[in-house]
LOMAR-871287 format. One line per field, with one value per residue (C-alpha): residue number from 1; residue in one letter; x negated, y negated, z. Coordinates in steps of 0.25 Angstrom, whole numbers, plus 5000, padded with zeros to 4 digits. Layout:
<pts>
seq: c(NUM_...)
type: c(a_...)
c1: c(X_...)
c2: c(Y_...)
c3: c(Z_...)
</pts>
This chain:
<pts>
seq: c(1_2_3_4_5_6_7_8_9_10_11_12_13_14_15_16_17_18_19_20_21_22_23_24_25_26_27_28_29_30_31_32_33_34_35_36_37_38_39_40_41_42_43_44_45_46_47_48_49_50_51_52_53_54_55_56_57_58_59_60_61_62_63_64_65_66_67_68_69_70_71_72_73_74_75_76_77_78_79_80_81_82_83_84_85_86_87_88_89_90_91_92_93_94_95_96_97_98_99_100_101_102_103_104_105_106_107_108_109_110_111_112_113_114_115_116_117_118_119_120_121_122_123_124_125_126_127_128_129_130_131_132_133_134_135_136_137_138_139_140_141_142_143_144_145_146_147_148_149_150_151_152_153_154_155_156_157_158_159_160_161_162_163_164_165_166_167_168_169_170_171_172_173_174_175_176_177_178_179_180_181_182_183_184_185_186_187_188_189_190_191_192_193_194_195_196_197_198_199_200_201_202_203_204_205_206_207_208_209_210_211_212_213_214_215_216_217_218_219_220_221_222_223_224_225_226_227_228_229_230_231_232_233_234_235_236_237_238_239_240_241_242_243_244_245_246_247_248_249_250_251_252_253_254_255_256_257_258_259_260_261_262_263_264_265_266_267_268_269_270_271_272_273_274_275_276_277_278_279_280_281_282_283_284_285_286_287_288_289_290_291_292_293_294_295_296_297_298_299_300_301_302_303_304_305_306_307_308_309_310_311_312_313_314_315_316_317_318_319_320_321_322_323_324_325_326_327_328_329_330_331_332_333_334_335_336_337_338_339_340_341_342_343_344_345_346_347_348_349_350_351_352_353_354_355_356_357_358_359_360_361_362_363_364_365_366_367_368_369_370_371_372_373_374_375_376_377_378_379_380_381_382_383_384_385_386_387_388_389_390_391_392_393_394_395_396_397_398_399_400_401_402_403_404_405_406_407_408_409_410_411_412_413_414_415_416_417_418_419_420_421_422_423_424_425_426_427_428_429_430_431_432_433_434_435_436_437_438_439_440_441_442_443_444_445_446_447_448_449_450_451_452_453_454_455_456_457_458_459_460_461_462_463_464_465_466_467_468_469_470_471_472_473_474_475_476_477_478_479_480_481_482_483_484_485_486_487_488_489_490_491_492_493_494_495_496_497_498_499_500_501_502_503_504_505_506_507_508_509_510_511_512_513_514_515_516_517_518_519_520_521_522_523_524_525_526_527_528_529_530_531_532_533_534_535_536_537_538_539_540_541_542_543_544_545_546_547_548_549_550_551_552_553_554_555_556_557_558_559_560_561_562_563_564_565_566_567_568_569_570_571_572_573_574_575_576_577_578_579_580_581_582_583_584_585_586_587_588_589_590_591_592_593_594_595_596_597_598_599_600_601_602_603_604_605_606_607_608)
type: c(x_x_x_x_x_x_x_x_x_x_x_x_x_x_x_x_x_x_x_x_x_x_x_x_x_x_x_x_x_x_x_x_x_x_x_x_x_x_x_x_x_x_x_x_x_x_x_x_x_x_x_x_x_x_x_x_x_x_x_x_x_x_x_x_x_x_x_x_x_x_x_x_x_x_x_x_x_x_x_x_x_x_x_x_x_x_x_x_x_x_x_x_x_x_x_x_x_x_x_x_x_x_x_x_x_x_x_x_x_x_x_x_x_x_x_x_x_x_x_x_x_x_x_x_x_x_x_x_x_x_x_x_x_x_x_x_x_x_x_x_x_x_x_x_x_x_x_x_x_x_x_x_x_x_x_x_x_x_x_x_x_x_x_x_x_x_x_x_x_x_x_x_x_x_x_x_x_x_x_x_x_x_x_x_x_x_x_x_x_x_x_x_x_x_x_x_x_x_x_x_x_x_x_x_x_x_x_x_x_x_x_x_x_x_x_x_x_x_x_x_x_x_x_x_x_x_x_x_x_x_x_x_x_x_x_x_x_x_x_x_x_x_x_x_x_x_x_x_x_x_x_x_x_x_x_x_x_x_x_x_x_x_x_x_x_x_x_x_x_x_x_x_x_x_x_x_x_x_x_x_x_x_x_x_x_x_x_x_x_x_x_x_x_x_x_x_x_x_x_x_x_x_x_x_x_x_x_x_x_x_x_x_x_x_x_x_x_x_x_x_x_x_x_x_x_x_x_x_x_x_x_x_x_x_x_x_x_x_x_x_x_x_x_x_x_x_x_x_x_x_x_x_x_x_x_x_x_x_x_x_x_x_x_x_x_x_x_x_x_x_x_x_x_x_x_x_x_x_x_x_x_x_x_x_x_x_x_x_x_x_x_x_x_x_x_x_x_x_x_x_x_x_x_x_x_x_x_x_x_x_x_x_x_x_x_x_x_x_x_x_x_x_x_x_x_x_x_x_x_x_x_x_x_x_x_x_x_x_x_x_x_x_x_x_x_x_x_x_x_x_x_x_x_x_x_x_x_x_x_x_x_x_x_x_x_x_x_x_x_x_x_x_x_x_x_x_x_x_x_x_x_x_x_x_x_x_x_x_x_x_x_x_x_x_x_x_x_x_x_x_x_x_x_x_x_x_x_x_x_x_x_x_x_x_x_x_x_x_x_x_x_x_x_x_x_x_x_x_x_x_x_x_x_x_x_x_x_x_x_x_x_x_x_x_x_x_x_x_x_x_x_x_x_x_x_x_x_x_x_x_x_x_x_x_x_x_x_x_x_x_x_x_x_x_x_x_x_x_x_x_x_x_x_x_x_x_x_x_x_x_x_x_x_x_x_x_x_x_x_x_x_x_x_x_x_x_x_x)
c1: c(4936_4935_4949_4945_4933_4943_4952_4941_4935_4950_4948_4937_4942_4954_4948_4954_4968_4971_4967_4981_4986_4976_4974_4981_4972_4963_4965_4962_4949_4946_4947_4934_4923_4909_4900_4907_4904_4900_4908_4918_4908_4902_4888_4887_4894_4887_4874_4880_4883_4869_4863_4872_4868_4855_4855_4864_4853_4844_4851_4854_4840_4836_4845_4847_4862_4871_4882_4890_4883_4870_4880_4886_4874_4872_4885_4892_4905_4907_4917_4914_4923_4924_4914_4904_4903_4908_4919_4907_4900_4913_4916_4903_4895_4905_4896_4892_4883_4871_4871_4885_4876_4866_4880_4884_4870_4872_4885_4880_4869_4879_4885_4900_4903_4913_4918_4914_4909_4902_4912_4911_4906_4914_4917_4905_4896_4897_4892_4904_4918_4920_4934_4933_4938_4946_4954_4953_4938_4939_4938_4944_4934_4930_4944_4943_4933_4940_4931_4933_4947_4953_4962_4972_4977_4984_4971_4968_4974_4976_4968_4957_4958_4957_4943_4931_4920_4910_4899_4896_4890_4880_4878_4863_4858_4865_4857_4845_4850_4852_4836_4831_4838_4833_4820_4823_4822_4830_4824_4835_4844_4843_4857_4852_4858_4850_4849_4857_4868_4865_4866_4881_4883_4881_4878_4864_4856_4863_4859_4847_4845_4833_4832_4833_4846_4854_4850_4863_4858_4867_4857_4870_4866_4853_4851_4846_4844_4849_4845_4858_4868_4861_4863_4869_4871_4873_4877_4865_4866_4856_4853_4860_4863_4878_4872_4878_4869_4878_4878_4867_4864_4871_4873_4875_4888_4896_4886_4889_4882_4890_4890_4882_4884_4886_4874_4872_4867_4867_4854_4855_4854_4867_4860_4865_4877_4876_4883_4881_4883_4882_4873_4863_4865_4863_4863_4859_4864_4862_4873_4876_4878_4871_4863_4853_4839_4838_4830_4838_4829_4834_4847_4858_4851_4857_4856_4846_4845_4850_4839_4842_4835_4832_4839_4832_4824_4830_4822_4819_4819_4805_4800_4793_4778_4771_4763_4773_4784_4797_4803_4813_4810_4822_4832_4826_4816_4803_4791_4778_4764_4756_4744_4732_4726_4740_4740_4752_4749_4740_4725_4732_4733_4739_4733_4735_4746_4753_4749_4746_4734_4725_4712_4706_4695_4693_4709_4713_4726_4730_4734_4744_4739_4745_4743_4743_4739_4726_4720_4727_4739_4733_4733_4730_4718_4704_4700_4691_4705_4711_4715_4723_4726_4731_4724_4730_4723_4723_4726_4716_4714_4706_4701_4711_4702_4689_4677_4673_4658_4661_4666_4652_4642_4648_4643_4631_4626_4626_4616_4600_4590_4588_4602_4605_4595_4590_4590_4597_4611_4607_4595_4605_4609_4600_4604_4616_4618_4627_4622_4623_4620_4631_4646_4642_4650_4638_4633_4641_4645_4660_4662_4662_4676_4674_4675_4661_4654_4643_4641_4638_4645_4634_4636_4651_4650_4641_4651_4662_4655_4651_4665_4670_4676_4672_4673_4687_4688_4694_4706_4708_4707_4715_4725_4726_4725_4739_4744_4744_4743_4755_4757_4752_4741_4738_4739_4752_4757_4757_4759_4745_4735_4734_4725_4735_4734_4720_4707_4701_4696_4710_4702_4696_4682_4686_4691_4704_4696_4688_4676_4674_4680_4690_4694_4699_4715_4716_4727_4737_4746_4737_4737_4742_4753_4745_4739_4725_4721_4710_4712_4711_4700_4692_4681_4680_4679_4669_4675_4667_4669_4659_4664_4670_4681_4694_4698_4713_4712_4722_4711_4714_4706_4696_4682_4677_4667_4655_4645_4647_4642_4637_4633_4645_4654_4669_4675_4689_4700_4691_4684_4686_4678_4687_4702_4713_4711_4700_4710_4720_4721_4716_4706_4691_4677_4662_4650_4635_4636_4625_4629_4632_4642_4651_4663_4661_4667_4672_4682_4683_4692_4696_4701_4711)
c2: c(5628_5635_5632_5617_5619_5624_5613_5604_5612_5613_5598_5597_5606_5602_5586_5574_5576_5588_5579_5576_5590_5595_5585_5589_5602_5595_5589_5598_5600_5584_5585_5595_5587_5582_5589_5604_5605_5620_5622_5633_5638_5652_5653_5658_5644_5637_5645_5644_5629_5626_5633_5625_5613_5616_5619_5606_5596_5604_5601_5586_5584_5590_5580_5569_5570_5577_5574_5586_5591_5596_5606_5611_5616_5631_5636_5626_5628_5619_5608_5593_5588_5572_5572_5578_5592_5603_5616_5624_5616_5613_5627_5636_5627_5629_5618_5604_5599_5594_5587_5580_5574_5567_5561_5556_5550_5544_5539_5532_5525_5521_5512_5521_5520_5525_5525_5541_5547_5543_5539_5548_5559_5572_5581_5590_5578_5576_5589_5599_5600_5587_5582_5566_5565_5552_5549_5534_5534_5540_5528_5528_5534_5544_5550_5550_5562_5575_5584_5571_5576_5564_5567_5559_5559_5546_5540_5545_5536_5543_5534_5536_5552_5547_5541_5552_5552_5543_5542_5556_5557_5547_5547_5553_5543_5532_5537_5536_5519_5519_5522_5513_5501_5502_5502_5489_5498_5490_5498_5507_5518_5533_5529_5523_5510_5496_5486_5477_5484_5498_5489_5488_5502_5509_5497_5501_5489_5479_5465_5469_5462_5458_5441_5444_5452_5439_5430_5426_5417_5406_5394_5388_5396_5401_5416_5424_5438_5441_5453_5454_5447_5451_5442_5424_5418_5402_5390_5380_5366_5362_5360_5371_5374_5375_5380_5369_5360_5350_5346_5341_5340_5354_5356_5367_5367_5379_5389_5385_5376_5364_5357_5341_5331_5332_5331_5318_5322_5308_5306_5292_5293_5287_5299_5312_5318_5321_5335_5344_5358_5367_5377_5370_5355_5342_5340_5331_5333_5321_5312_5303_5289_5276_5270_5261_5265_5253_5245_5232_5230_5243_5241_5253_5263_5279_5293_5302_5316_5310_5299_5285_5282_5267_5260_5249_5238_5224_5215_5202_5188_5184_5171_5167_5169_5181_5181_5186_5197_5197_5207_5214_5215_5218_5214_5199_5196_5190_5184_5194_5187_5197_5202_5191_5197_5201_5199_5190_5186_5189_5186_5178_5184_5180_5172_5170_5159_5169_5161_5167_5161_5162_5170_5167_5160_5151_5148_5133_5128_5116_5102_5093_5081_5069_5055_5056_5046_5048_5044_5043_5030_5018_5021_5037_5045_5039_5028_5034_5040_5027_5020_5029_5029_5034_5045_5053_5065_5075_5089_5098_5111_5114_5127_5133_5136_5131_5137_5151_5156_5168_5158_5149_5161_5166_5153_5153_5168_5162_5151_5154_5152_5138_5133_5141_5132_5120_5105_5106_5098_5087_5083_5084_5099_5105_5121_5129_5136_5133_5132_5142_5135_5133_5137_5137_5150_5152_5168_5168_5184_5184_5171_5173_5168_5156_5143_5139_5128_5123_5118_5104_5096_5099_5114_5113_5105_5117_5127_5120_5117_5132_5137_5126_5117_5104_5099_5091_5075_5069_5064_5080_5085_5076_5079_5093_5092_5083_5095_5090_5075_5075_5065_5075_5075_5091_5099_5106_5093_5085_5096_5096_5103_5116_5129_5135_5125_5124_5127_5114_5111_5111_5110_5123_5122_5121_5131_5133_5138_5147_5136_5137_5139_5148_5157_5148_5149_5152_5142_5143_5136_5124_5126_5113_5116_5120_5130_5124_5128_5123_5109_5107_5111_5123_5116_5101_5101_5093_5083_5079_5064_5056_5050_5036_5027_5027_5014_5011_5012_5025_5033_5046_5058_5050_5057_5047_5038_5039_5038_5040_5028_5039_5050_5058_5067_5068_5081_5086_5092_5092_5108_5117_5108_5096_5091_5090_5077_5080_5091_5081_5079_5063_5064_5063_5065_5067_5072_5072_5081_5090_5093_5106_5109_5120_5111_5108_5118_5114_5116_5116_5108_5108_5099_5106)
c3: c(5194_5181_5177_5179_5169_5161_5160_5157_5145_5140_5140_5132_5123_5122_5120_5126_5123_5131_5144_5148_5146_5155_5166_5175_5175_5175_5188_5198_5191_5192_5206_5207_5217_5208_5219_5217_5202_5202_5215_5207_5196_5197_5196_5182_5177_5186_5179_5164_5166_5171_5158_5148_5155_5152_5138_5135_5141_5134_5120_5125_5128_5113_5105_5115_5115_5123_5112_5108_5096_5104_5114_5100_5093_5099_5094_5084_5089_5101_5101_5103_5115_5119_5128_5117_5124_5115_5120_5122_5131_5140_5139_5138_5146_5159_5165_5165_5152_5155_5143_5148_5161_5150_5145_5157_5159_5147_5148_5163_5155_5145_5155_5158_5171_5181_5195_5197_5184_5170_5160_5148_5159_5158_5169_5163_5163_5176_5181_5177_5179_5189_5189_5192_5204_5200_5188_5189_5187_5173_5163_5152_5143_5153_5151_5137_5140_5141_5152_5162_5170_5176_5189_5184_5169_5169_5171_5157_5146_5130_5127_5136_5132_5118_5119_5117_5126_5116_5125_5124_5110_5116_5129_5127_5120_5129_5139_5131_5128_5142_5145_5133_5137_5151_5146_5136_5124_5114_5100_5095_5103_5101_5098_5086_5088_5089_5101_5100_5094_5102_5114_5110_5106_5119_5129_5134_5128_5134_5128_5121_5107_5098_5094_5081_5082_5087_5076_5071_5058_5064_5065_5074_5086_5096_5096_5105_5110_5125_5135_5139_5130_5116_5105_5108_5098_5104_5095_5094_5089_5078_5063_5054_5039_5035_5021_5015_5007_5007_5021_5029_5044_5049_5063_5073_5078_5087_5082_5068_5059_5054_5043_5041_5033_5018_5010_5003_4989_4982_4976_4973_4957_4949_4939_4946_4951_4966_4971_4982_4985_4997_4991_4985_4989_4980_4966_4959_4944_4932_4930_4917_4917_4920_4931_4936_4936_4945_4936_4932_4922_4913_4905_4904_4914_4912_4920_4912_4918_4933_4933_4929_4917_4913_4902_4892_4900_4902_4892_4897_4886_4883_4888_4878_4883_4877_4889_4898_4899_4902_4911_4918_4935_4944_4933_4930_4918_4922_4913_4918_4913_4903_4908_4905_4892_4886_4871_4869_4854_4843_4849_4861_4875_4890_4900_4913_4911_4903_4892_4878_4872_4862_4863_4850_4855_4841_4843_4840_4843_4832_4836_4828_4822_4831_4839_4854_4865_4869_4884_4895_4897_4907_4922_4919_4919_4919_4912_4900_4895_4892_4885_4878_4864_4850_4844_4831_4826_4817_4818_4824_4831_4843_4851_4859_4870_4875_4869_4876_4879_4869_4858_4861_4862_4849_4842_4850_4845_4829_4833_4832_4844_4841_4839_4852_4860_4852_4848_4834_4831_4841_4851_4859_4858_4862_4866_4860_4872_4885_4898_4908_4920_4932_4927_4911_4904_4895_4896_4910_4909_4908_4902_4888_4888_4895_4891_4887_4895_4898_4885_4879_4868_4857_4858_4858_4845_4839_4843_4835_4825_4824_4825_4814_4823_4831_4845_4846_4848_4861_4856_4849_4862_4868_4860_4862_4877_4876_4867_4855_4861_4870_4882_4893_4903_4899_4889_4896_4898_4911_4922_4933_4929_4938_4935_4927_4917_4920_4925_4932_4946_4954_4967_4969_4963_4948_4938_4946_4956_4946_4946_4931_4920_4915_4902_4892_4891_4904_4908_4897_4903_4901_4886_4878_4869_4856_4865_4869_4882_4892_4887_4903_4910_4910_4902_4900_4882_4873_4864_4850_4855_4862_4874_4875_4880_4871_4863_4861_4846_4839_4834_4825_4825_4835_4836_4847_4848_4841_4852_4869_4878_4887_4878_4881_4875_4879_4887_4888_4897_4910_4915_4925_4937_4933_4942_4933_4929_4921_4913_4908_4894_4893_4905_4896_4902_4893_4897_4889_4876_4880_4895_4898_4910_4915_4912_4897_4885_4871_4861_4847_4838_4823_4812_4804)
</pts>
């Protein structure tokens, strides 16, 4: 028996490539029965081999290793052999290590296994010199240890001898892994090595992991963390970034994110130079040239800076009327009326009829001297408007516009308190001022540039002759209401009247539906050529003559007849309450000099 613990110290000694050379005395030591360890020891080795024992596990249980370092401390000089035991311990001890039982443990817990021993175990290990009783259950790493004799060498490979017992330097601690992952303890080893890396290092973790471990920053696939597998990373389907800014729309494909469409970078603007690229994505940089700023009334549009800046406007031809402006709209020139008010002329302004007129109110317009017919033919109009007759007269000029509240009140502030209300001039004048009863203007608020009515044919007389002028004749009014003495029924010729042209009773309660009267020049298209306006309605105008039937006889500058049958004074040109008969220029009517309605107003006239 001692010859056989012999052999097997010459083999650690010796190292693994003297196990072929001493197999086969080895063999009859292999063959020694597990249960008869100490069977052929003497008492004093069974004695010395107990107290070595004793000290080894005390210096494995001090360092926590049972590696070969701890057993070659006392005297410096042993030698490491494969299975981390040193000469002096296979020598001196004479017994089995108690240190080399802790590696067996350790290397059970590890997970080796075999048919009838551990497999990194040494003969040693196992309770002392115990051959294996069978050769064919040595693995192949446990006969790469040197103290295991095998009973049958061809069972042991070169390379197989070449392999060193690796689990021996670590054995201890496996066993502590072992005990940690059997209580779920996943925090780092005393191996030093963290989950889930350790769990591959020595296979005692198994598939322990942590979430955030198994993040793959693939957005492509689901992570998660398994007890048993560790770490999956599956392909998912979904939205994704290629990282690209040139494509839009990416897609998960296979675990992978592919690519979308292209990016479409066009802006839309003829001024910029449309690009893409994968970094940063669009670009939008300025572009010469011409374009369209998509006014077609701007001439030789250009790009400025990327925008489209306009060219010169489109100027439209003038239409003649300095009441209107022409414009450019969608590419076609149109006449826009001025705003009512507008200043079209040195003291004249726009109306409503985009007429340009006259706002001196002490304005004449100049008649011609000529010979007209005057009345009305046979079979037309009534019957006090025949027969008509020759009339030549002299050049004259008459009031552009009836005569205002403002233009009579300025008159009326220069007469004394008795001329303002008394019986001078005539008995039958008897008061200077106008009434103010019904729909009379007179110190009405707001109407100071109304036509003045309510007004007899004695004050109207004063008022001209205050401003150095007279009330005209019949046959000059006339004459101005034909335009100039023309063969028309108006003074715009012989279109129907309407309430453009003027302000009569068309149906509605008088004044166009205003029921009364209206600024003077309101209907400029009613003017007669020289530029006189309201000749038709608004207000009906006292004439200087009496009133009486006409005779056939020419007359020249006729100032009528010298006295009335009925006492009355002849009216003009029909008022605001009247049809539109009574605005044509022939049609006559008369009423008593000193009545004062809200139908009657004047003009003045002048003899050059």
């Amino acid at each position: 028996m001692l010859g056989c613990r012999r052999v097997r110290q010459t083999i650690h000694f010796l190292g693994i490539a003297a196990v072929l050379g001493l197999l086969l005395a080895a063999t009859a030591c292999t063959k020694m029965p597990a249960d008869d360890l100490f069977q052929y020891a003497t008492a004093e080795e069974r004695q010395n081999a107990q107290l070595a024992d004793a000290a080894d596990v005390q210096s494995d249980s001090v360092d926590g290793d049972a590696g070969p370092t701890d057993d070659a401390q006392p005297d410096g000089t042993d030698a490491v052999l494969a299975d981390g035991e040193t000469t002096t311990d296979a020598i001196d001890d004479g017994a089995v290590d108690a240190g080399d039982a802790l590696d067996a443990a350790a290397d059970l817990a590890d997970g080796d296994s075999d048919t009838a021993l551990p497999a990194d175990a040494t003969a040693a290990e196992v309770g002392g010199d115990v051959p294996v009783g069978d050769a064919e259950d040595v693995t192949a790493d446990d006969a790469a240890v040197a103290d295991v004799p095998v009973a049958d060498a061809d069972a042991v490979t070169p390379d197989d001898a070449a392999v060193a017992d690796a689990d021996a330097a670590t054995a201890d601690s496996a066993a502590v892994d072992a005990a940690d992952d059997a209580t779920g303890d996943v925090a780092a080893d005393d191996d030093g090595v963290q989950p889930p890396a350790d769990a591959t290092a020595d296979g005692a973790d198994g598939g322990a992991c942590q979430p955030a471990d198994c993040d793959d920053g693939n957005a492509c696939t689901a992570d998660a963390c398994d007890a048993v597998a560790g770490c999956t990373n599956v392909g998912q389907p979904g939205a994704c970034d290629d990282g690209n800014a040139c494509t839009d729309g990416d897609v998960c494909g296979g675990g992978v994110c592919l690519a979308g469409a292209p990016t479409s970078c066009e802006d839309g603007n003829s001024c910029t130079l449309d690009a893409c690229q994968p970094a940063s994505g669009c670009s939008h940089s300025p572009a010469p040239g011409t374009c369209t700023d998509g006014d077609a009334c701007t001439l030789g549009d250009a790009c400025l800076g990327g925008t489209c800046v306009a060219g010169s406007a489109l100027i439209c031809p003038s239409d003649g009327n300095p009441c209107t402006a022409e414009v450019c709209t969608s590419g076609a020139c149109a006449s826009v009326a001025l705003p009512v008010g507008a200043t079209c002329g040195t003291g004249a302004a726009c109306d409503a009829g985009q007429f340009c007129i006259d706002n001196d109110p002490v304005a004449m317009v100049a008649l011609p001297a000529g010979t007209y017919w005057m009345g009305s033919p046979a079979g037309e109009g009534d019957a006090n408007e025949q027969p008509q007759h020759a009339v030549v007269l002299s050049a004259f000029a008459l009031d552009k516009m009836e005569v205002t509240v403002k233009q009579y009140a300025a008159y009326f502030a220069t007469l004394s308190a008795d001329q303002r209300c008394s019986a001078a001039n005539t008995s039958a004048f008897s008061c200077a001022a106008p009434g103010t009863a019904g729909a009379c203007n007179w110190q009405v608020a707001d109407m100071e540039t109304q036509p003045l009515n309510c007004v007899d044919w004695y004050q109207a007389a004063a008022y001209c002759a205050w401003a150095g002028k007279r009330l005209p004749t019949e046959a000059e009014w006339e004459y101005a209401a034909r335009s100039a003495g023309l063969v028309q029924a108006w003074p715009w010729g012989d279109a129907a009247v309407d309430c453009t042209l003027a302000v009569f009773d068309e149906g509605t309660g008088g004044g166009c539906g205003g029921g009364g009267t209206s600024a003077p020049c309101s209907r400029v298209a009613g003017n007669s050529g020289q530029g006189a306006c309201d000749l038709a309605g608004n207000v009906n105008e006292w004439c200087a003559d009496w009133y009486d039937l006409y005779t056939a006889a020419t007359a020249t500058d006729p100032v009528g007849p010298i006295a009335s049958p009925g006492g009355l004074k002849a009216v003009r040109g029909g008022a605001w309450s009247d049809t539109a008969a009574a605005t044509r220029a022939a049609a006559r009517a008369s009423q008593l000099p000193n009545s004062r309605y809200g139908t009657s107003g004047f003009r003045c006239a002048r003899s050059p």
